[in-house]
N, C-alpha and C positions, 0 to 999 in steps of 0.2 A: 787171824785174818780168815774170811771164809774163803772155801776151796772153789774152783771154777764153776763147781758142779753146782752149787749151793747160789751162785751169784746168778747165774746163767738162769735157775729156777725161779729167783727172785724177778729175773726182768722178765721173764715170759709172765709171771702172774701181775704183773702189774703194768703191763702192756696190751693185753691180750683183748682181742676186741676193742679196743680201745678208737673212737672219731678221731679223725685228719681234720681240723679244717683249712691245715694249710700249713707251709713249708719252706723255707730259703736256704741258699747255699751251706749247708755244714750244720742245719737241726732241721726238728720235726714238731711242729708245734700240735700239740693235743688238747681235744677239750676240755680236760681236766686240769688244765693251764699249766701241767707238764711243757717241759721240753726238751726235747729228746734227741741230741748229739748222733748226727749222721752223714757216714762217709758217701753210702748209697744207701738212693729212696728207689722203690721199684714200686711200680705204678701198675695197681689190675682194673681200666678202666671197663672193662668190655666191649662187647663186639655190636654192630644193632646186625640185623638181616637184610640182604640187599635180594628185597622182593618187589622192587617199582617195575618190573619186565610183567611180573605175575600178575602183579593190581590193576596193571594198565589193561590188562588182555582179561579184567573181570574174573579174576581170580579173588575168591572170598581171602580175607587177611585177617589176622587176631593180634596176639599178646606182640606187642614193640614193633607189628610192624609187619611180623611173620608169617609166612603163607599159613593156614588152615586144614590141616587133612583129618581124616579117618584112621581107624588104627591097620588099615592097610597102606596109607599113605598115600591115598586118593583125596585129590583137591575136590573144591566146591566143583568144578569141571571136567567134563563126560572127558576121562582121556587125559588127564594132565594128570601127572602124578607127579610127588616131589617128594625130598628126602634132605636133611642135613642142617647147616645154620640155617638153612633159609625159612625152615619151617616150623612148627609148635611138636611142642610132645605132649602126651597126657603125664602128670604129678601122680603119680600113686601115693602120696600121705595125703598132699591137699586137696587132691580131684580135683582137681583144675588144670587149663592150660598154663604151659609156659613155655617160653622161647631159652632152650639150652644147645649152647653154642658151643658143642665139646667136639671130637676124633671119634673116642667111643659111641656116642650117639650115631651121630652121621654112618657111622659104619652099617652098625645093627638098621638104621632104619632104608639105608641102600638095600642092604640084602632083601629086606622084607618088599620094598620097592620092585628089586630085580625078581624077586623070584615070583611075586602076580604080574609082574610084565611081560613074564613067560610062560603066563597058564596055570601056574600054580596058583597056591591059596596059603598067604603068612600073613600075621598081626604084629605088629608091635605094640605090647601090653603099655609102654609107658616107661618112666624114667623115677630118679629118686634124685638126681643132679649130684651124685660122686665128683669128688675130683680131688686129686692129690699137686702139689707141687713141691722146689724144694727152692731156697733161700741160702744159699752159702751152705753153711751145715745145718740148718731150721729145716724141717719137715712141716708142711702142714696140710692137712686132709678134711675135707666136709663131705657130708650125703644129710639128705635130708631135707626137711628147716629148720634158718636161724630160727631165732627168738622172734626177731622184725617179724618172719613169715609168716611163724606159726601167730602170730599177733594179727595179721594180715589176712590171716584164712580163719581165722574165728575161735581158733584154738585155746582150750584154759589149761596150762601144761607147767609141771616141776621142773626145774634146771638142777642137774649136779655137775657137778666142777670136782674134780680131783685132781691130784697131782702123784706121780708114778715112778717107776723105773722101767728101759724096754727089758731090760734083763731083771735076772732075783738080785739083787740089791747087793749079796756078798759076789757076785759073779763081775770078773774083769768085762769090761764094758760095757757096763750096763749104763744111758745115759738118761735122761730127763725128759718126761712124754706129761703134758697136762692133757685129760680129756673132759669134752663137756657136752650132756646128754641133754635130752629135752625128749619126756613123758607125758603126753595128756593126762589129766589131771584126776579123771574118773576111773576112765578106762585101764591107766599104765598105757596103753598101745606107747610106742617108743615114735617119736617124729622124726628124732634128726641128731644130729653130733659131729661135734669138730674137735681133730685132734690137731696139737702145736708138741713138737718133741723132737728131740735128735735121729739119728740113723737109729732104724728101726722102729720108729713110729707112726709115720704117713698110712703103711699098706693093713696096719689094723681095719682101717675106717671098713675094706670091706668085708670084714666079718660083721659089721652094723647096717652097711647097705642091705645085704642079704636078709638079715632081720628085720629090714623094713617093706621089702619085697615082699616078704612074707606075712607081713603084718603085727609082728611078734610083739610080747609086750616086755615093760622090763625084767618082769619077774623070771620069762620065757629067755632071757638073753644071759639071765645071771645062772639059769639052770643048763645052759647049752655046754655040751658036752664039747669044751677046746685043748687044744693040747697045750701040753707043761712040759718044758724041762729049762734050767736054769740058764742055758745059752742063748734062749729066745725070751724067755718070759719067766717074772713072779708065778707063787704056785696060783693067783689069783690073778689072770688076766686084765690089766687096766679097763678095759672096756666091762668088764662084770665087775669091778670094784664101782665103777662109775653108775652102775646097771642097779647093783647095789643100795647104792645111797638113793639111787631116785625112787627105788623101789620106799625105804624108808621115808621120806617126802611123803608117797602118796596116801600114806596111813593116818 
C-alpha cells in the first residue's frame, strides 16, 4: 500500500492547475471529467477596485477598473494621490499595468504615497504579484506569470515542473513540495513560479520573487549561492532543481 507521502504527491500532480467548471455538495467536477470528492471547496474569486469616487471626480482609471498613477503614486490629477486595491501597479516581468490587490502592496505603495506627501521624494518601482497562502496543511505560493500571462504578454517561455522534498529526503520531516518555473525561451530570463507543498514550502517562492526583481535568469538562479543543511532543505534547493531543468529546456 503506498505511504501517505507518496499518495499525497500523487494527488497534488494530478490536480495541480487543474479548471473548475463547476461543483455540488460533496465533489469538484474538473475539466478533465475528473471528479474530485470534497468536504471543503474554498473559493479565490478576487477582489475588483472600488474607484467610482475617483472616476467620477475625472480621475484617469486602467486595468479592472483601477485608479492610474505614476511610480510616485500621483493620479492623472494635480493633488490626488492614491495608494493600495484601489489602484494599478507597474509588472516588472510583463511591463505592464495591473491591478494587485494584496497587504504587502498597499503598504509599500502608502509609504511611497506618505512620504511625497510630506515633501520628500520615493518611487515605487513596481510589483511581481507574490503571494503565499495555506489550505489545511497544503502550502501554496506564486510570484510572477502564470503560463495564461506570460501567453498574454507575448511571451515564448519553457515550463519545468518538479517534484521534491522540503527537507533532505533521509531527514524526519521532510514533506512533499512540487515546484513549476517558467523561462522565456531565448533569453532564460525566469518569468514566474508556483509552488504547491507541505510545511515548509510556500516561503521558498521568495527567493524567486527576488530573482525576478532582479531580472535573473535561470542559469543565474541555479548558480545562486543558497543555504543547505538537512533540517531545511536537499543539498539542491527545489527551486534550482526546478532552475535546473528549465535551464535544460532551453538548449
Amino acid at each position: 500500500m503506498p505511504s501517505n507521502s507518496t499518495r499525497s504527491s500523487s494527488l497534488l500532480d494530478r490536480y495541480l492547475a487543474r479548471t473548475v467548471p463547476g461543483y455540488e455538495p460533496g465533489s469538484v467536477h474538473l475539466a478533465s471529467g475528473d471528479t474530485l470528492n470534497a468536504e471543503l471547496v474554498v473559493l479565490g474569486m478576487g477582489v475588483e477596485p472600488n474607484a467610482e469616487l475617483a472616476a467620477g471626480a475625472g480621475v484617469e482609471t486602467g486595468v479592472n477598473g483601477a485608479i492610474r498613477v505614476n511610480q510616485r503614486q500621483q493620479t492623472s490629477v494635480e493633488g490626488i494621490w492614491a495608494a493600495g486595491d484601489c489602484c494599478e501597479s507597474h509588472h516588472l516581468v510583463s511591463r505592464r499595468p495591473v491591478h494587485t490587490a494584496l497587504g504587502t502592496v498597499a503598504n509599500r505603495q502608502a509609504r511611497v504615497a506618505g512620504i511625497n506627501l510630506g515633501g520628500g521624494y520615493a518611487r515605487f518601482p513596481g510589483v511581481v504579484g507574490t503571494a503565499v497562502t495555506k489550505v489545511c496543511s497544503t502550502e501554496v505560493a506564486r510570484t510572477g506569470l502564470s503560463e495564461r500571462e506570460a501567453s498574454a504578454a507575448g511571451f515564448e517561455y519553457v515550463v519545468a515542473k518538479i517534484k521534491a522534498t522540503t527537507r533532505a529526503g533521509y531527514f524526519p520531516g521532510a514533506k512533499n513540495i512540487v515546484v513549476k518555473l517558467l523561462a522565456e525561451r531565448l533569453s532564460g530570463r525566469l518569468l514566474g513560479a508556483q509552488i504547491v507543498g507541505e510545511e515548509g514550502a510556500a516561503k521558498r517562492i521568495d527567493a524567486v520573487a527576488v530573482a525576478l526583481t532582479a531580472s535573473l535568469t535561470a542559469e543565474e538562479l541555479v548558480s545562486a549561492d543558497l543555504s543547505y543543511a538537512p533540517p531545511f532543505s536537499p543539498l539542491w534547493d527545489p527551486i534550482q532543481v526546478a532552475a535546473r531543468k528549465a535551464v535544460g529546456l532551453l538548449v
